[in-house]
MDAnalysis code that builds the backbone (N, CA, C; Angstrom):
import MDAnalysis as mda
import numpy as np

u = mda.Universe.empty(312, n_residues=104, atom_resindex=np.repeat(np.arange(104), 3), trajectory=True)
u.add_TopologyAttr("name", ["N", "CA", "C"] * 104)
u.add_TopologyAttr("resid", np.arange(1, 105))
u.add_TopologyAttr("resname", ["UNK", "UNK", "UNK", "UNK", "UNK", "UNK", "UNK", "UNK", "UNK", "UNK", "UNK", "UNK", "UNK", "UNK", "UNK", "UNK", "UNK", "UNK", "UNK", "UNK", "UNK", "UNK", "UNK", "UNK", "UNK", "UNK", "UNK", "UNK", "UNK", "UNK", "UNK", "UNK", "UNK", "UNK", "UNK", "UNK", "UNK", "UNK", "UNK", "UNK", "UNK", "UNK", "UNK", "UNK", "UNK", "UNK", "UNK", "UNK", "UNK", "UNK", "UNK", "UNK", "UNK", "UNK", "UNK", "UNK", "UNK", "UNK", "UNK", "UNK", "UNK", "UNK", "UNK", "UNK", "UNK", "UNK", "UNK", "UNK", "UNK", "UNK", "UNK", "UNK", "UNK", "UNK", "UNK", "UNK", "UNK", "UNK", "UNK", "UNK", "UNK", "UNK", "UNK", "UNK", "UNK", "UNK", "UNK", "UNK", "UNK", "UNK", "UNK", "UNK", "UNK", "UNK", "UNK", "UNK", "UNK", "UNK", "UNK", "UNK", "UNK", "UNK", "UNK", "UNK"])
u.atoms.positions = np.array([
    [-5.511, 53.151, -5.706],
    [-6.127, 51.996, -5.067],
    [-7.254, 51.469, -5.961],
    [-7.570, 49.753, -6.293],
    [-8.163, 49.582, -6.862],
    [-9.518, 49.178, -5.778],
    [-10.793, 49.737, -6.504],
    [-12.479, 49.793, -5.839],
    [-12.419, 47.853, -5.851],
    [-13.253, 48.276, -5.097],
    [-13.823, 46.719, -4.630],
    [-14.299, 45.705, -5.682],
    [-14.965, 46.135, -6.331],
    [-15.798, 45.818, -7.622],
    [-14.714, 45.308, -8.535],
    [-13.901, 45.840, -8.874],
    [-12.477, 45.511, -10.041],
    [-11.822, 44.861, -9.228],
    [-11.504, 44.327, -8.036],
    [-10.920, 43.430, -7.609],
    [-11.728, 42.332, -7.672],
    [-13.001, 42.406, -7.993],
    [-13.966, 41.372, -7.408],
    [-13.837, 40.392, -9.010],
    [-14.261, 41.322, -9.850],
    [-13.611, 41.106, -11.384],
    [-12.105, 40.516, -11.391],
    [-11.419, 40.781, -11.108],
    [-10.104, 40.429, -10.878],
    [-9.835, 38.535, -10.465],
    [-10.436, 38.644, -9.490],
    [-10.764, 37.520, -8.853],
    [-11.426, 36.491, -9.320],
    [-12.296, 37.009, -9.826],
    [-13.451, 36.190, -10.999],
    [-12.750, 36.097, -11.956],
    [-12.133, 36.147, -12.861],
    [-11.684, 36.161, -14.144],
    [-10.219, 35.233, -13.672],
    [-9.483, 34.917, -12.518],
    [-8.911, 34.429, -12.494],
    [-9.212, 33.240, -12.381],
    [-10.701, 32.830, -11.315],
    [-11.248, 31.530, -10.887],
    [-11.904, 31.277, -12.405],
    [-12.394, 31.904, -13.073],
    [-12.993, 31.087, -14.323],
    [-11.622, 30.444, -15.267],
    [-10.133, 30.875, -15.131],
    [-8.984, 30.414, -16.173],
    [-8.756, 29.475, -15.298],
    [-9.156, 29.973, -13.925],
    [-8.267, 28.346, -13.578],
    [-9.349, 26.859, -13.634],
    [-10.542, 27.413, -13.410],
    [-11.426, 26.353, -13.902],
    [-11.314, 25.677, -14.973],
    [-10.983, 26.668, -16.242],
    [-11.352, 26.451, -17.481],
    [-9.835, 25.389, -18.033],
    [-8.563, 25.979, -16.865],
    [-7.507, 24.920, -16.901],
    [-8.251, 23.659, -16.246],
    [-8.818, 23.632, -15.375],
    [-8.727, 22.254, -14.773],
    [-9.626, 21.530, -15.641],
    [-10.735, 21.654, -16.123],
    [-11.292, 21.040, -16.992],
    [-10.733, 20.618, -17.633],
    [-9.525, 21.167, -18.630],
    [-8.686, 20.898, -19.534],
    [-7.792, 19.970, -19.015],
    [-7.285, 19.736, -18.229],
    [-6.550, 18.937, -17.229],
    [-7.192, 17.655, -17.616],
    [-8.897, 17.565, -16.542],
    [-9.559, 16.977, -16.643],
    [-9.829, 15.918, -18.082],
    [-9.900, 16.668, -18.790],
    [-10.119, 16.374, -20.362],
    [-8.953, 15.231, -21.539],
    [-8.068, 15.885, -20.394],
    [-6.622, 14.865, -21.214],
    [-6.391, 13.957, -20.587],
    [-6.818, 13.888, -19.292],
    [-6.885, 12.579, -18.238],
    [-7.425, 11.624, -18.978],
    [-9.044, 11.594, -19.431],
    [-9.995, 11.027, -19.571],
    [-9.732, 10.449, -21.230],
    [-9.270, 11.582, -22.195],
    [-8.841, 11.372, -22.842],
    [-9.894, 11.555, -23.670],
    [-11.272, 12.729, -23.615],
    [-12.638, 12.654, -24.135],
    [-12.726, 13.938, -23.759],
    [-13.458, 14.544, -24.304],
    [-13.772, 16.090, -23.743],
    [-15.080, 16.069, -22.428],
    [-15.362, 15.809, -21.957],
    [-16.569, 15.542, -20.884],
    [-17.255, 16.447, -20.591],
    [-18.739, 16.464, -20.558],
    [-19.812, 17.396, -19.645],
    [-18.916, 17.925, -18.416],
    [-19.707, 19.018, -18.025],
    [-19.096, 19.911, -17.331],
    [-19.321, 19.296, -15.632],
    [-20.759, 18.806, -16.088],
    [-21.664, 17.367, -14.687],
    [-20.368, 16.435, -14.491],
    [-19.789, 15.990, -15.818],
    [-18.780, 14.442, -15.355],
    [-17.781, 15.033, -14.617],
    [-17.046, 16.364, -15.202],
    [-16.214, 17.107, -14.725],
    [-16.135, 16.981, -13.297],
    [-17.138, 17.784, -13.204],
    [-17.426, 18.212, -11.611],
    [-18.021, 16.602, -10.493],
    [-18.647, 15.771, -10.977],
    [-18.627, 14.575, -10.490],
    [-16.784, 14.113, -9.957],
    [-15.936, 13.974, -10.972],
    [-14.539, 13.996, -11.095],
    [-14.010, 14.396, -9.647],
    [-14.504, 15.835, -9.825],
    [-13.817, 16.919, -8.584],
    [-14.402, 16.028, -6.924],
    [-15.685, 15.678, -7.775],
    [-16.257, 14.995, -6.036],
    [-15.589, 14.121, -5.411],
    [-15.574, 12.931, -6.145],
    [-15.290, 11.578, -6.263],
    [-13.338, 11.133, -6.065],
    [-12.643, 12.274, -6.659],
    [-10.968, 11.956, -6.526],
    [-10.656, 12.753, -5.467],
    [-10.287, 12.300, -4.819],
    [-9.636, 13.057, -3.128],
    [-8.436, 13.733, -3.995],
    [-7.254, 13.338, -4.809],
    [-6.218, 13.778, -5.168],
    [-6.382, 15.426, -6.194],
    [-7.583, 14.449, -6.729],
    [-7.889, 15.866, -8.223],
    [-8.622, 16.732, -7.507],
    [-9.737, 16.475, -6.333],
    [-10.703, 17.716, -5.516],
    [-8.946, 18.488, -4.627],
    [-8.209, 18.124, -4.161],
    [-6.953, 18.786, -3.680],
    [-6.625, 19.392, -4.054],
    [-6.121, 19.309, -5.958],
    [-5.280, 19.891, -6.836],
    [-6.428, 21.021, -6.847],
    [-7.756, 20.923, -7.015],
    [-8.219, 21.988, -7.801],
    [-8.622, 22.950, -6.195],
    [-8.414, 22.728, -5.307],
    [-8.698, 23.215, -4.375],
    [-7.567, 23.974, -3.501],
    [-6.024, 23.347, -4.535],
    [-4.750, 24.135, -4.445],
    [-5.136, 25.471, -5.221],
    [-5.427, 25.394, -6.707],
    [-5.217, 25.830, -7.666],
    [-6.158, 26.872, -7.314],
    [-7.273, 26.727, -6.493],
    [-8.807, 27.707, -6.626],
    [-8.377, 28.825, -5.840],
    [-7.493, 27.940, -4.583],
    [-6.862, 28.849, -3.636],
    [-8.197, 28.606, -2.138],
    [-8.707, 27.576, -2.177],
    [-9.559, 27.501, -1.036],
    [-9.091, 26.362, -0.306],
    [-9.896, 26.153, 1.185],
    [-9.380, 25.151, 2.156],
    [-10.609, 24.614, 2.331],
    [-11.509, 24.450, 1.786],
    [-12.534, 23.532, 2.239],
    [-13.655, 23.201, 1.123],
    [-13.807, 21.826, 0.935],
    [-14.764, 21.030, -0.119],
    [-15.863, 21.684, -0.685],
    [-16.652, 22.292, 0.208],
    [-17.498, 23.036, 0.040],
    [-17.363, 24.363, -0.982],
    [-16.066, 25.351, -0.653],
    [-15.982, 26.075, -1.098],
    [-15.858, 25.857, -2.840],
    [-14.695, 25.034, -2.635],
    [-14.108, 24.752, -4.373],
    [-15.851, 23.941, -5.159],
    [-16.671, 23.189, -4.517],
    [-17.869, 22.723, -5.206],
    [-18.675, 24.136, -5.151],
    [-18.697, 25.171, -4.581],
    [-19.443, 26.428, -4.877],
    [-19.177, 27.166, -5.727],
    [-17.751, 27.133, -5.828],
    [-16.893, 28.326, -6.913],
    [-17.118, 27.546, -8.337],
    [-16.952, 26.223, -8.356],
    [-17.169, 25.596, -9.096],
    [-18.849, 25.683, -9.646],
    [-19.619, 24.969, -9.418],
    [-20.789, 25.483, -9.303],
    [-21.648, 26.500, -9.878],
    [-20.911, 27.774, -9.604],
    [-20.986, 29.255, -10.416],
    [-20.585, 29.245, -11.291],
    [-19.509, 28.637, -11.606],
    [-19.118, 28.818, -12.827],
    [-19.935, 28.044, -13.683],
    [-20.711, 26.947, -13.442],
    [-21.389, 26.318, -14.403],
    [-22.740, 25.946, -13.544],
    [-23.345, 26.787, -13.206],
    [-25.011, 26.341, -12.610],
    [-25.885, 25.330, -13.109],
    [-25.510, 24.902, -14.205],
    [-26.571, 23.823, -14.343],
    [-26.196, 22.875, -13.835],
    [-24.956, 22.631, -13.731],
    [-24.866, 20.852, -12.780],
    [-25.616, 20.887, -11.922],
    [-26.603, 22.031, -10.532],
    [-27.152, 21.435, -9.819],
    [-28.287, 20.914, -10.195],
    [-28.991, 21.143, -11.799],
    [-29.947, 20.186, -11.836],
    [-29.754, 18.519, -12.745],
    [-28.115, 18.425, -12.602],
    [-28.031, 17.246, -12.817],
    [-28.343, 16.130, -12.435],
    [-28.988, 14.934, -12.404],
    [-29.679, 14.022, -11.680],
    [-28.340, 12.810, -11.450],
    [-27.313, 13.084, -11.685],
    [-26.142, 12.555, -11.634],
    [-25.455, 13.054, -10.771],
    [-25.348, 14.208, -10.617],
    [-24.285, 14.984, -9.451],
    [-25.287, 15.249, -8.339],
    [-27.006, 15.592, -8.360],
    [-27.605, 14.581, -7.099],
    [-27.255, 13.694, -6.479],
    [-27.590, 12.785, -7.217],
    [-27.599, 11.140, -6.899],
    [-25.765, 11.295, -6.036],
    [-24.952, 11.290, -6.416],
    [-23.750, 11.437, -5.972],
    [-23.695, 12.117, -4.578],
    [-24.266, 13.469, -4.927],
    [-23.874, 14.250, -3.208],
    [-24.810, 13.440, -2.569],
    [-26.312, 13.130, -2.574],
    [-27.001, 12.538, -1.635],
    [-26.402, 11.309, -0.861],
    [-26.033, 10.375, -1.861],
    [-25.002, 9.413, -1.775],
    [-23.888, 9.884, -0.497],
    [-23.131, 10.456, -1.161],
    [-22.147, 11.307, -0.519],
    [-22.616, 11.596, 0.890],
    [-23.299, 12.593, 1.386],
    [-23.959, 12.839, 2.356],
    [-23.813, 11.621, 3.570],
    [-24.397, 10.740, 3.003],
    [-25.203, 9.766, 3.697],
    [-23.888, 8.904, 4.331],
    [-22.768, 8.665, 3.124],
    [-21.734, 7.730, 3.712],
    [-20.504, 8.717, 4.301],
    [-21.052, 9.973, 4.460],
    [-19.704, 10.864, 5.233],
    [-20.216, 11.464, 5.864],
    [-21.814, 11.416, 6.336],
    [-22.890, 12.161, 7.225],
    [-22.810, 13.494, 7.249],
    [-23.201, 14.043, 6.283],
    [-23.608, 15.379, 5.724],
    [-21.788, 16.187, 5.837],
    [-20.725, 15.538, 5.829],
    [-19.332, 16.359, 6.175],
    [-18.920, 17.288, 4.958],
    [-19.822, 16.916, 4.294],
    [-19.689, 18.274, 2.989],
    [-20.058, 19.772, 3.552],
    [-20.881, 19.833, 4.452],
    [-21.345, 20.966, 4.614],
    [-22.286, 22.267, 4.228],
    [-22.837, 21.234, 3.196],
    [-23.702, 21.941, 2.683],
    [-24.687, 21.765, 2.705],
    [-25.736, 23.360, 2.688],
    [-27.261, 23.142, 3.012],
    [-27.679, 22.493, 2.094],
    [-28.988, 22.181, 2.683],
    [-29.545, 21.425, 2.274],
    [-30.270, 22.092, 0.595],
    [-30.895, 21.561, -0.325],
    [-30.855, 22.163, -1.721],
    [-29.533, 22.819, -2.811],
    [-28.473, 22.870, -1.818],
    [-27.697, 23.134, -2.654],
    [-26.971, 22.507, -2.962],
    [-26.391, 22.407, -4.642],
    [-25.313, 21.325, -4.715],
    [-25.985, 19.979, -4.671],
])
């Protein structure tokens, strides 16, 4: 039986390839290699592409795939771009993201 910990690794190492695919995804779309901020702006903003990557992450809710996401690259939350966006966001879907407040 594998310990908790090596599954947890397991798990992680799968969500960072599939990130590191969708970016790449991302990347040939655009046709530019993009900040990891535009990226993840991307994920906000396309109902179709936040789906795909929210097939691919293996989660059912917005929140989750912008958290997993997120971890994998922590500095977008002090992007003043992917702010401006969720606040935005927030306001015209009345907080239906679900997330507390400071995060994201």
């Amino acid at each position: 039986m594998i310990n908790q910990s090596a599954q947890q690794n397991i798990v992680n190492n799968e969500d960072e390839d599939v990130i590191h695919k969708y970016c790449t995804f991302i990347y040939l779309l655009h046709g530019r290699k993009l900040k990891s901020s535009n990226v993840f702006l991307t994920l906000l903003s396309d109902k179709k592409l936040k789906d795909l990557f929210k097939l691919l992450i293996g989660v059912d809710t917005d929140f989750d795939a912008c958290k997993i996401f997120a971890s994998f690259e922590p500095s977008i939350d002090r992007s003043k771009f992917v702010s401006s966006f969720v606040n935005r966001y927030r306001k015209e879907n009345h907080d239906s993201i679900n997330a507390p407040k400071g995060h994201l």
